[in-house]
Backbone bond lengths (Angstrom), bond angles and torsions (degrees), N, CA, C in turn:
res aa  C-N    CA-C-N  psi(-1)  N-CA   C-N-CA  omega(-1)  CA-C   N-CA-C  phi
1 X - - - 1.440 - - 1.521 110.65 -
2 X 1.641 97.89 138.84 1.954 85.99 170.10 1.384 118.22 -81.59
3 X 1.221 113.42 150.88 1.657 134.83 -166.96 1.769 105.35 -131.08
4 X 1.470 94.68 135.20 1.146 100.36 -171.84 1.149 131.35 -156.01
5 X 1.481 137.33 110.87 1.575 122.32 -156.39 1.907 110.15 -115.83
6 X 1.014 124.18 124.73 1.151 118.84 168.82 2.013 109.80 -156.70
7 X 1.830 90.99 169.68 1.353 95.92 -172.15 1.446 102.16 -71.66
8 X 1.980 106.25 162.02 1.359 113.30 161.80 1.528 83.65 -132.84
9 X 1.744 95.58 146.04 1.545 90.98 172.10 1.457 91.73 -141.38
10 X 1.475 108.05 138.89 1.491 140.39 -166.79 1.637 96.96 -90.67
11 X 1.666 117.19 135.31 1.154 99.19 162.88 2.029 95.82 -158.69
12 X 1.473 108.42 138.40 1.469 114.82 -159.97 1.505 132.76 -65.44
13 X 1.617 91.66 1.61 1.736 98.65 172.17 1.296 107.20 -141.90
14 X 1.764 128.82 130.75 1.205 128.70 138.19 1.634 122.00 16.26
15 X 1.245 74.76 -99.76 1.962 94.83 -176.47 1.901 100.33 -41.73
16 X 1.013 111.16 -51.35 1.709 106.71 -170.48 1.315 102.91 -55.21
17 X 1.596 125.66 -54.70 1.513 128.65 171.97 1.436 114.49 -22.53
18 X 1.551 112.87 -56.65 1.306 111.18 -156.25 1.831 107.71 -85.64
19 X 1.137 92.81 -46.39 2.207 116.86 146.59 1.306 83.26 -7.82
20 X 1.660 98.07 -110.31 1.453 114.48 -175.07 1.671 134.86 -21.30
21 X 1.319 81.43 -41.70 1.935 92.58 177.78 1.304 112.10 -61.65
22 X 1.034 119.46 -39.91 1.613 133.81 -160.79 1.555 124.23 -81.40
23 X 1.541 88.45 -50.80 1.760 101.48 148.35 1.432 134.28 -43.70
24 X 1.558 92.38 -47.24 1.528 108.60 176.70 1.371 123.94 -68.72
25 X 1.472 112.75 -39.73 1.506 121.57 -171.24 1.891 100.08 -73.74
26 X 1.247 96.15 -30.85 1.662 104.66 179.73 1.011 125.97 -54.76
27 X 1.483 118.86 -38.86 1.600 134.37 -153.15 1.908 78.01 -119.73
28 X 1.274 142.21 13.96 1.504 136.60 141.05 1.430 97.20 104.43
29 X 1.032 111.15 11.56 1.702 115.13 -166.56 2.330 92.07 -82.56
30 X 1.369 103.13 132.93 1.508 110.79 -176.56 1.418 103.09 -85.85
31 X 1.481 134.73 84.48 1.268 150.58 173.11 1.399 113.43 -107.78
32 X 1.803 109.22 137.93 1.503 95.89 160.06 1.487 99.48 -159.59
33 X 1.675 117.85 152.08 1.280 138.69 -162.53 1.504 96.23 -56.13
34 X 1.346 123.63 135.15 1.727 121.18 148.95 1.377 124.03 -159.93
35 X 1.240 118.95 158.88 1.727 116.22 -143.88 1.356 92.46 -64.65
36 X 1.524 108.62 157.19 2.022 109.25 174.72 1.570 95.27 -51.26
37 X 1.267 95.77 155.89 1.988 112.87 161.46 1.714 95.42 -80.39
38 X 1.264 110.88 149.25 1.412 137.03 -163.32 1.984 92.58 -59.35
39 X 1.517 94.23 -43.39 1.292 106.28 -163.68 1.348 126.11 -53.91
40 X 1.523 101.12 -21.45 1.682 114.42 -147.67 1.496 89.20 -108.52
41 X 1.322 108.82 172.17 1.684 116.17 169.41 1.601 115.85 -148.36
42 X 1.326 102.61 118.24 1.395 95.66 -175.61 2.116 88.87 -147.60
43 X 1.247 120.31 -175.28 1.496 103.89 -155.98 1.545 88.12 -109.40
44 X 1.235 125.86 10.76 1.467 119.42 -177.28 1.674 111.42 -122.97
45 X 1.316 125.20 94.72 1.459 111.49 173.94 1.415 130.02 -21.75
46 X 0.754 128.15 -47.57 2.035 122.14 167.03 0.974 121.11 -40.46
47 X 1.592 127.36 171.57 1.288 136.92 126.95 1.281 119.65 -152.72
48 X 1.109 115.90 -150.78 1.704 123.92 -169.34 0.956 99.91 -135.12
49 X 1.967 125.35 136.51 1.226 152.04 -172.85 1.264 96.97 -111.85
50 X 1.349 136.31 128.41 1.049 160.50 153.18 1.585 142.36 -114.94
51 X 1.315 121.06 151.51 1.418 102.95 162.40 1.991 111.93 -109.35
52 X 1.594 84.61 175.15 1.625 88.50 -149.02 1.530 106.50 -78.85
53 X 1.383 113.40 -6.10 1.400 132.62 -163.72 1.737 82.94 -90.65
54 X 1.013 113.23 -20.33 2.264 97.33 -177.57 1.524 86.77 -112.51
55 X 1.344 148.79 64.03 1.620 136.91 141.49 1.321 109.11 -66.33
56 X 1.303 103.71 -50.41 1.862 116.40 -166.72 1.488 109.96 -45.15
57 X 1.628 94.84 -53.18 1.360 105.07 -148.44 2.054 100.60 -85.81
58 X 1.304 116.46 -4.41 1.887 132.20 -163.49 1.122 68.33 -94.49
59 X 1.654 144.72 -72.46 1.265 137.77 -112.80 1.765 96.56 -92.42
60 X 1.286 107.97 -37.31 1.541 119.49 -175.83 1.793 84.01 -69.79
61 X 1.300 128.47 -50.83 1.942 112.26 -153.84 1.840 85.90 -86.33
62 X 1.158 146.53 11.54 1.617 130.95 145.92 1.263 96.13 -70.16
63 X 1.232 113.38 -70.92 1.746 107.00 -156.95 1.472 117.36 -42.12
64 X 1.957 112.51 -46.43 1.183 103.96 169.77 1.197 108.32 -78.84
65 X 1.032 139.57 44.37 1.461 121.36 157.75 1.558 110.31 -148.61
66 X 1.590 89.28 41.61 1.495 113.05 169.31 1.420 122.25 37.31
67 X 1.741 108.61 26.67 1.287 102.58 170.17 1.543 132.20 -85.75
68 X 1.104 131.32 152.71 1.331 142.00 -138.89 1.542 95.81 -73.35
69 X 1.400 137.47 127.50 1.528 143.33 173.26 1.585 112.74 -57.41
70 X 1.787 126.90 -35.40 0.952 151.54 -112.81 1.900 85.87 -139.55
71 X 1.492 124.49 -19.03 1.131 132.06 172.93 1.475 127.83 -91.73
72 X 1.351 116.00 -17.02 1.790 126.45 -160.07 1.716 107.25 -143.80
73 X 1.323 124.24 142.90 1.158 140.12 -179.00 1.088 110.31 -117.94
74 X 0.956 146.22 124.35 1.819 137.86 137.79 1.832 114.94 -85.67
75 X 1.474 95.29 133.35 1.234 107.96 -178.66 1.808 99.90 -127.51
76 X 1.223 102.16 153.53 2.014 114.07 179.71 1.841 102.09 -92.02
77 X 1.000 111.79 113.81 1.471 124.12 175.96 1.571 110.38 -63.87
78 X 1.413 139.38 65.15 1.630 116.28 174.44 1.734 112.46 -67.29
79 X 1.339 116.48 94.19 1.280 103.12 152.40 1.296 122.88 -95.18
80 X 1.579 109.06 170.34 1.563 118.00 -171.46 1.502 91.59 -177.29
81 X 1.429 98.49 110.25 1.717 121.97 -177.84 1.420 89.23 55.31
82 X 1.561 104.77 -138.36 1.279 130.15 -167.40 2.039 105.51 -75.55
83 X 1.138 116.24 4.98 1.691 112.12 -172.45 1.605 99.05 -114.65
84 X 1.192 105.16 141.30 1.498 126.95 -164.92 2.097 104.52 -116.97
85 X 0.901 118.88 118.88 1.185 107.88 161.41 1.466 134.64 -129.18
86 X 0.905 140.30 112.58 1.602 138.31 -152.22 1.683 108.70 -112.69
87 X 1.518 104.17 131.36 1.402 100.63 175.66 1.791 84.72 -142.46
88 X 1.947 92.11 156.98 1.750 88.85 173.12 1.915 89.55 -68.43
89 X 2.132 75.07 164.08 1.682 95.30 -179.55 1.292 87.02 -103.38
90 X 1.744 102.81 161.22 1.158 129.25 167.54 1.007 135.68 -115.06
91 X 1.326 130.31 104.35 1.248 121.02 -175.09 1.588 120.90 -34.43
């Protein structure tokens, strides 16, 4: 079966999603828009696909880019085949 771990990061508005994306793809970071997982809850359908090897460096380009701490989640994606499992990540 394929197995597969990566970030999802939750964030509470539309517009910030795409914000965020853009910043990210800029500064070389491998991000891309995709609908929330059923699982997760945040008040904006989107999120951000990531890998787990760029947390450091997403989490450092919010801060400089003065986005709100109190707005965005990161969670660790375990997939495996068709099963999804999400826990927050930890630095």
């Amino acid at each position: 079966m394929n197995s597969e771990n990566f970030l999802i990061i939750t964030i509470d508005s539309t517009h910030l999603v795409m914000k965020v994306e853009k910043f990210l793809v800029d500064s070389g970071v491998d991000v891309r828009i995709i609908p929330l997982p059923g699982e997760l809850k945040a008040s904006c359908g989107l999120s951000l696909k990531a890998n787990i090897e760029d947390a450091h460096k997403i989490l450092e380009l919010l801060i400089e880019n003065n986005i709100d701490k109190n707005i965005y989640n990161f969670y660790l994606c375990e997939k495996n085949g068709f099963k999804k499992n999400f826990s927050t990540f930890n630095f």
